[in-house]
RODOPA-276296 format. One record per residue (C-alpha): chain; x, y, z. Coordinates in Angstrom, 3 decimals. Example, Ala and Ser with C-alpha at 12.3 -4.5 7.8 and 13.67 -1.06 7.14 Angstrom:
chain:A	east:12.300	north:-4.500	up:7.800;
chain:A	east:13.670	north:-1.060	up:7.140;
This chain:
chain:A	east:11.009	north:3.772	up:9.890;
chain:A	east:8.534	north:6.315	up:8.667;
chain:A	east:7.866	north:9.369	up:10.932;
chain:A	east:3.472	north:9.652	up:11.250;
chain:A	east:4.105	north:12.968	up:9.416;
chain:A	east:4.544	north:11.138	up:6.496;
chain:A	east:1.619	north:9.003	up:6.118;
chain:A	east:-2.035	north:9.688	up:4.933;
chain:A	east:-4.771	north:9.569	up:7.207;
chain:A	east:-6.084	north:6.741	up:4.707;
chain:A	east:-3.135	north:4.716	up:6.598;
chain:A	east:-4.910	north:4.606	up:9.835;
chain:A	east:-8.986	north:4.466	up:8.530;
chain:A	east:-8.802	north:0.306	up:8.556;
chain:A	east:-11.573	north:0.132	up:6.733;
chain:A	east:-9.772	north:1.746	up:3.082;
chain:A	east:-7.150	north:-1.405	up:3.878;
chain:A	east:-3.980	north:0.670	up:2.765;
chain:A	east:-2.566	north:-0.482	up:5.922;
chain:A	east:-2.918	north:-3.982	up:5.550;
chain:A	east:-1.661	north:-3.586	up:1.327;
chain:A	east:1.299	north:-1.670	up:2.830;
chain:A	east:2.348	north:-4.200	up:5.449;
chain:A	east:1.715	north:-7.182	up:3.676;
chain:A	east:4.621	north:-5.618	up:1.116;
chain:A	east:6.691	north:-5.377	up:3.946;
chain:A	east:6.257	north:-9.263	up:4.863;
chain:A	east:6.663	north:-10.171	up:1.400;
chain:A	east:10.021	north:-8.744	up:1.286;
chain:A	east:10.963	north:-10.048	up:4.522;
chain:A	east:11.341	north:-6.284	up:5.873;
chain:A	east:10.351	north:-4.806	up:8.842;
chain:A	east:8.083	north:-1.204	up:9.339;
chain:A	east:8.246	north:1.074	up:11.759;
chain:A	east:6.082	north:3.859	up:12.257;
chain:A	east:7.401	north:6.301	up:14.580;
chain:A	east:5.106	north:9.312	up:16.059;
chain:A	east:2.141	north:10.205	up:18.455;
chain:A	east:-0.822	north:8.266	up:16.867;
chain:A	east:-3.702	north:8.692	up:19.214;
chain:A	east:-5.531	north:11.299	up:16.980;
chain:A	east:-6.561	north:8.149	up:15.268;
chain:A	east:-6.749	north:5.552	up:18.181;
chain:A	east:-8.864	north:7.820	up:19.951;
chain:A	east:-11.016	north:7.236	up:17.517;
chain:A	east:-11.326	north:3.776	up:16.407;
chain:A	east:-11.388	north:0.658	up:19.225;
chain:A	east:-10.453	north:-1.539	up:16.082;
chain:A	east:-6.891	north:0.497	up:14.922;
chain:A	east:-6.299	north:0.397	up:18.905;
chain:A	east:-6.418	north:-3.657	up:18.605;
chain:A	east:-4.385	north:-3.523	up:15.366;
chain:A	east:-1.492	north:-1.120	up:16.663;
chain:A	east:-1.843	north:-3.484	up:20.118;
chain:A	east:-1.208	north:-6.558	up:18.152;
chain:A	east:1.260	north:-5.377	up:15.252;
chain:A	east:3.326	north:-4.336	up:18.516;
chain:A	east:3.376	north:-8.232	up:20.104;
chain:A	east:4.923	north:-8.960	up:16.474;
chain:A	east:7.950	north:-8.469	up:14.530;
chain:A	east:6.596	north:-6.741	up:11.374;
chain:A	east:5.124	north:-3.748	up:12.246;
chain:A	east:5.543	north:-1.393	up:15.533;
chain:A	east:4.167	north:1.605	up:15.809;
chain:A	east:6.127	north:3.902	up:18.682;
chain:A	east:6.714	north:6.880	up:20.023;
chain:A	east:9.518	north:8.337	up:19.826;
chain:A	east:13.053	north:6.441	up:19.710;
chain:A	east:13.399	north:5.613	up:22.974;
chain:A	east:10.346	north:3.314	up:22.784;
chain:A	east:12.009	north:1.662	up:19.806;
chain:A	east:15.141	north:0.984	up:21.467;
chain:A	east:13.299	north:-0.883	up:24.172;
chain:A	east:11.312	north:-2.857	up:21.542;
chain:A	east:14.188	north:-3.564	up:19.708;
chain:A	east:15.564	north:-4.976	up:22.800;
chain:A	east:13.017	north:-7.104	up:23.816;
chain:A	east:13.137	north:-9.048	up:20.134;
């Protein structure tokens, strides 16, 4: 779990693909990332990182949440 407070904007511009070269380690290893904080600076902005955070949450990989609560219900629902 890494809190948003943590991570460069670079993270959530899709277009410099440090999210996708960050996951993808992830998968490799066979680990899973959560990133845990209020994100809709950035999804306010892009329609695409709004599809990707949509989608990485329907998955096992990668969730992007809220706060803890919100991961204790997605953990639930695996």
């Amino acid at each position: 779990m890494i809190p948003v407070s943590r991570i460069d904007d670079a993270f959530f511009q899709l277009r410099t693909r440090l999210a996708g070269g960050i996951v993808q380690k992830f998968v490799n290893y066979r680990l899973r990332l959560v990133v845990l904080g209020d994100i809709s600076p950035w999804t306010d902005k892009s329609e695409a990182l709004q599809d990707y955070v949509r989608e990485s949450n329907r998955g096992r990989a990668l969730w992007f949440v809220t706060d803890l609560a919100e991961l204790e219900s997605a953990a639930a629902r695996l």
